[in-house]
C-alpha positions as CSV (number, residue, x, y, z in Angstrom):
1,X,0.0,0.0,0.0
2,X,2.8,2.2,1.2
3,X,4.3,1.8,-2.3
4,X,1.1,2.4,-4.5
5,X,0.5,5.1,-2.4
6,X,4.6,6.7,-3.3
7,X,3.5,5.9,-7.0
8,X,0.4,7.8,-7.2
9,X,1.7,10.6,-5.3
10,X,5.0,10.4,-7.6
11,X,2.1,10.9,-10.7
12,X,0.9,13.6,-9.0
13,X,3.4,15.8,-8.7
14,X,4.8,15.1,-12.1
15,X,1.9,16.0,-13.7
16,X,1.2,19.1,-11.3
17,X,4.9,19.9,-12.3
18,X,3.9,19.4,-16.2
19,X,0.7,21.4,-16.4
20,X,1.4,25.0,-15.9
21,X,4.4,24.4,-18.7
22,X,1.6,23.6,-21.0
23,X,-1.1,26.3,-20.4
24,X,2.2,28.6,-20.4
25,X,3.3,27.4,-23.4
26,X,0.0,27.2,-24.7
27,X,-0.8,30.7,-24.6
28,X,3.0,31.9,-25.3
29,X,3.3,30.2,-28.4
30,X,-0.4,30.9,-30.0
31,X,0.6,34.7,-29.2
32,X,4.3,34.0,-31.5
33,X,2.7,32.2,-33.9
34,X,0.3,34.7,-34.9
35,X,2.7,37.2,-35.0
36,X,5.3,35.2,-36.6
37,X,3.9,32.0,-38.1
38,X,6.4,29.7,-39.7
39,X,3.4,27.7,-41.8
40,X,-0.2,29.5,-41.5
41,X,-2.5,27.5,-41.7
42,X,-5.3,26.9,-38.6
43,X,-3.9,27.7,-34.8
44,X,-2.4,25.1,-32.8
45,X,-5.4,23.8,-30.6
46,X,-7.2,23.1,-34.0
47,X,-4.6,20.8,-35.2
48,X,-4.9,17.3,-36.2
49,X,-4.9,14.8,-33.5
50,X,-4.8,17.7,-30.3
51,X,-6.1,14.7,-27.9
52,X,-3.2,12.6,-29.1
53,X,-0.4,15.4,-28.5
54,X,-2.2,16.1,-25.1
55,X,-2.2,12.3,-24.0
56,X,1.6,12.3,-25.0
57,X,2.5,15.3,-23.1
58,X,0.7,13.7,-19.7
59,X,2.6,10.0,-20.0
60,X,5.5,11.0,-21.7
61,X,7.1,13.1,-18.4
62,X,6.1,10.5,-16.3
63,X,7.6,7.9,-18.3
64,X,10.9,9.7,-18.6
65,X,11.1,10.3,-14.8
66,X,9.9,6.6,-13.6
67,X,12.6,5.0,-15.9
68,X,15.3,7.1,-15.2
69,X,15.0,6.1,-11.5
70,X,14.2,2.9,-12.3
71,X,16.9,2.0,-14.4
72,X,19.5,4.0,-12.2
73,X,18.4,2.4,-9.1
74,X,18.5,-1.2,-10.7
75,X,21.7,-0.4,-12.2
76,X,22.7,0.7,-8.9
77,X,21.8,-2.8,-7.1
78,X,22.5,-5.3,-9.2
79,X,25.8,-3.7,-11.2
80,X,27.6,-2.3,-7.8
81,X,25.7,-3.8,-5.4
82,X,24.6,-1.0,-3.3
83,X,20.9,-2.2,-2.4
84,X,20.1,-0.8,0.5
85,X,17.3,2.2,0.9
86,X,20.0,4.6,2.8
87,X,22.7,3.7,1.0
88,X,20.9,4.7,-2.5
89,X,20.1,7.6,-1.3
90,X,23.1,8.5,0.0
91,X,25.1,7.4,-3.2
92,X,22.7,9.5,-5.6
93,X,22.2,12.2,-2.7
94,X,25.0,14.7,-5.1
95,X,26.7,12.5,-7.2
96,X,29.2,10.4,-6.8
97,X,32.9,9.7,-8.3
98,X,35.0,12.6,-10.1
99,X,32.3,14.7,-11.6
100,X,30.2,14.7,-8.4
101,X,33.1,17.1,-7.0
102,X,33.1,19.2,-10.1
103,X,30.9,22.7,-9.4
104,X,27.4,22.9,-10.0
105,X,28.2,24.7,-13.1
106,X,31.1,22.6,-14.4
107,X,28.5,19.5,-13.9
108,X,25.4,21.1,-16.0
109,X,27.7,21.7,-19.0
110,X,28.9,18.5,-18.9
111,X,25.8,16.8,-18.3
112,X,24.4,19.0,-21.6
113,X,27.4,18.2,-23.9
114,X,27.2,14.7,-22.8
115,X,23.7,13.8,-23.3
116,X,23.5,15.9,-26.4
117,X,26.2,14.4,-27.9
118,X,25.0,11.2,-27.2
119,X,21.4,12.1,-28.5
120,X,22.8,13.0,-32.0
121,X,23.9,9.8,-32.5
122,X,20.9,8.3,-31.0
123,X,18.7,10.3,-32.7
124,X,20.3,8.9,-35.8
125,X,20.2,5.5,-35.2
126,X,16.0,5.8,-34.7
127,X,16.5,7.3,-38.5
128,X,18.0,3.6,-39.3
129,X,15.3,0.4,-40.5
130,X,15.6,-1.6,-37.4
131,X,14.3,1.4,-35.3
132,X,12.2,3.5,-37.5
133,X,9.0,2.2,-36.8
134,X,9.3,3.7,-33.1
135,X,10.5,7.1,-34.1
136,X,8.0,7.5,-36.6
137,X,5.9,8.0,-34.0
138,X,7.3,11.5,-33.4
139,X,7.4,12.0,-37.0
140,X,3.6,11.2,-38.1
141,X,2.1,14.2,-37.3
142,X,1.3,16.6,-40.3
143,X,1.2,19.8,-38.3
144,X,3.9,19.8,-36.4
145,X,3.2,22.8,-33.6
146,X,4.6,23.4,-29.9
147,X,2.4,20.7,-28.3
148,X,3.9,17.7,-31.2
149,X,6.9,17.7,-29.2
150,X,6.2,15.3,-26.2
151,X,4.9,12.6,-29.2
152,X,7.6,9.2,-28.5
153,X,6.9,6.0,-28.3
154,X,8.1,4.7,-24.8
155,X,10.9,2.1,-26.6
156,X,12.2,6.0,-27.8
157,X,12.5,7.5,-24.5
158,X,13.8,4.6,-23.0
159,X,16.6,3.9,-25.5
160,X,17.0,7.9,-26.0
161,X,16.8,10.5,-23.6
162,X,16.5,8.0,-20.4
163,X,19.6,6.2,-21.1
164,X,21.6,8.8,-21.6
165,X,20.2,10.4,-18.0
166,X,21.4,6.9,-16.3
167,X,24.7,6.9,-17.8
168,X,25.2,10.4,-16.8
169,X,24.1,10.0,-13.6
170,X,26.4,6.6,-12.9
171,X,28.8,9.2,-14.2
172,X,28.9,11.0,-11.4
173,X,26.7,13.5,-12.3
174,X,24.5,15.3,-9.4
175,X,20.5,14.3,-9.6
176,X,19.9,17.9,-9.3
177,X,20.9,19.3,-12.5
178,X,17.2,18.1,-13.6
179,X,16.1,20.9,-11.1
180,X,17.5,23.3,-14.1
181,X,18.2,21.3,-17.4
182,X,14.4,19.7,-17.0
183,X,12.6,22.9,-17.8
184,X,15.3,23.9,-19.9
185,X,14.9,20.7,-21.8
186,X,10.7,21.0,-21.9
187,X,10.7,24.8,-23.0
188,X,13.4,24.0,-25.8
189,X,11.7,21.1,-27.4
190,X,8.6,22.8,-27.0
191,X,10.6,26.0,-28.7
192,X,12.0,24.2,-32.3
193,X,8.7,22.1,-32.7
194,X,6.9,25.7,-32.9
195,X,5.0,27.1,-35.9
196,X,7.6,30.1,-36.2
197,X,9.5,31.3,-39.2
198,X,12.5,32.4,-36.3
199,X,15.9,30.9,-37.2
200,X,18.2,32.7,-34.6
201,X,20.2,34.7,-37.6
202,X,23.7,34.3,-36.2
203,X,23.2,32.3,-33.6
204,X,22.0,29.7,-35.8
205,X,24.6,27.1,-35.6
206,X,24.7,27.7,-31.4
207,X,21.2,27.1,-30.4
208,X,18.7,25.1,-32.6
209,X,15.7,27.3,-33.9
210,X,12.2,26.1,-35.2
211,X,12.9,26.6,-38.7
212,X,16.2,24.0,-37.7
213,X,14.5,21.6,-36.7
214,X,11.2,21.6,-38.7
215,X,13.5,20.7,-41.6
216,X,13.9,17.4,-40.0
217,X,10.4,16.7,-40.0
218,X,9.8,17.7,-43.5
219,X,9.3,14.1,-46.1
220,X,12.4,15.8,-48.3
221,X,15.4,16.0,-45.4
222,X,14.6,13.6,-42.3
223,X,17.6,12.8,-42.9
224,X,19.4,16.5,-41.7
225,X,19.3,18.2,-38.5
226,X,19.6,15.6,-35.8
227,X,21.0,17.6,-33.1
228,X,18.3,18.9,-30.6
229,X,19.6,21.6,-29.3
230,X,23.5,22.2,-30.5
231,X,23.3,22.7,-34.0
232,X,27.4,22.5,-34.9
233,X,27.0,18.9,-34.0
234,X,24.9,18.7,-37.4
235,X,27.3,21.3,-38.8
236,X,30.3,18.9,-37.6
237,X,28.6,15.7,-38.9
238,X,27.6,16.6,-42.3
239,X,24.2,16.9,-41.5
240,X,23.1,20.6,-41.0
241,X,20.3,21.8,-43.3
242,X,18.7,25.1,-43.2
243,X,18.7,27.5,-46.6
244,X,17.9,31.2,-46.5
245,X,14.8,32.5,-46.8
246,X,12.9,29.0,-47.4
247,X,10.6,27.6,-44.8
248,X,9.9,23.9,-44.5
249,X,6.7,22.5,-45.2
250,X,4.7,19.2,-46.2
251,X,5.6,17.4,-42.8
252,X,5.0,13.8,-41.8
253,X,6.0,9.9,-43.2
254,X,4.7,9.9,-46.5
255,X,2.5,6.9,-47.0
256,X,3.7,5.1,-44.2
257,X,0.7,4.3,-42.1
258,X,0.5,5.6,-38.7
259,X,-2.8,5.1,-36.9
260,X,-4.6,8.2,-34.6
261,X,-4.9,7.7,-31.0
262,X,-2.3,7.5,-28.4
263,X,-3.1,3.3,-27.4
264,X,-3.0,2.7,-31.0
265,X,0.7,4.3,-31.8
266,X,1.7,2.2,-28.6
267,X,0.9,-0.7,-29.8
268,X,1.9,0.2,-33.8
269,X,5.7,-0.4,-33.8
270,X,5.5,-3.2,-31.6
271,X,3.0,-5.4,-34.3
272,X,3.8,-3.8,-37.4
């Protein structure tokens, strides 16, 4: 009971952390847009398969937070065979090894150029056959808007963003970098998914910009601008894509099928 009771409270705050993001970003974005629309077309909460975006953006964070834990605790029992309540929390409490005695600082900007680095190549692999069928998930939708951002499959977020969280945190790094790279990441992703024509001008090859990243889900180059936050990594690899003064348009897999609904797009890659 004690443990259902942890779970649903765990839910709970997750969602009640998750929720004023998205009204936030709801309002923020339909405001930018309509000054500054990438695409025009009909407003965000008129899109295509809202309920589905919505559904992601309520499992997805809890998802990511349950499996990071999980993982890094199991990891943390079974691999160095610390298995006791205390002693977990006591080796997670602020890192542990070399980088837990870096600064603060010093350990966010490693944790970013870690991950990110890692993501780019990750990000690429889900572009290969064997894992397609998952990532296409993100890449179905045919209005791609602010709210099209929390839209992975689980297998994604497990073998993505979650994995690299575990081996940065059996790195070393401190557990509370999520207190500020967490929003950081949810704004940001949020932020290059938008329906803005904004490319960042000279910053473009520093931070990634919706008219970066929208590229990537255009039918023509899927294949360019992998990096999700750090564009010189797709400027380093051969893969940065962004011309002047064109916008991308005609989003989404083609004739791949893709059902609607959130259930069904779980169960999709997993039977097709």
């Amino acid at each position: 009971m004690d443990f259902l009771l942890a779970v649903v409270t765990g839910f709970a705050l997750t969602l009640e952390r998750v929720l004023p993001y998205l009204v936030a970003m709801g309002l923020g974005f339909a405001l930018l847009s309509w000054w500054s629309p990438g695409n025009h077309g009909r407003p965000w909460w008129k899109k295509h398969g809202l309920a589905t975006d919505i559904c992601y953006w309520l499992v997805v964070p809890i998802l990511q937070r349950y499996g990071r834990i999980g993982l890094t605790v199991a990891f943390t029992v079974y691999i160095l065979g610390i298995n006791t309540p205390d002693a977990i929390v006591k080796f997670f409490d602020h890192g542990h090894g070399p980088l837990s005695h870096l600064p603060f600082w010093a350990q966010i900007v490693v944790y970013l150029g870690f991950t990110e680095f890692c993501l780019y190549w990750i990000h690429r692999a889900f572009h290969g056959s064997r894992l397609w069928r998952f990532h296409a998930v993100h890449h179905a939708s045919q209005e791609v808007e602010w709210i099209s951002a929390a839209r992975f499959h689980p297998i994604n977020i497990l073998l993505g963003v979650v994995a690299a969280d575990v081996v940065a945190l059996l790195m070393g790094i401190t557990p509370y970098v999520f207190l500020v790279t967490g929003p950081f990441a949810t704004i940001s992703s949020a932020f290059v998914h938008a329906n803005l024509n904004w490319t960042l001008g000279p910053f473009k090859y520093v931070m990634a910009s919706p008219v970066f990243h929208r590229w990537h889900h255009t039918l023509e180059h899927g294949d360019k601008n992998f990096a999700g936050t750090f564009p010189f990594l797709d400027l380093m690899f051969g893969t940065f894509y962004m011309p002047e003064g064109v916008y991308p348009e005609n989003f989404g897999i083609g004739e791949e099928e893709m059902p609607e609904g959130f259930a069904r797009q779980m169960l999709h890659p997993l039977i097709a």
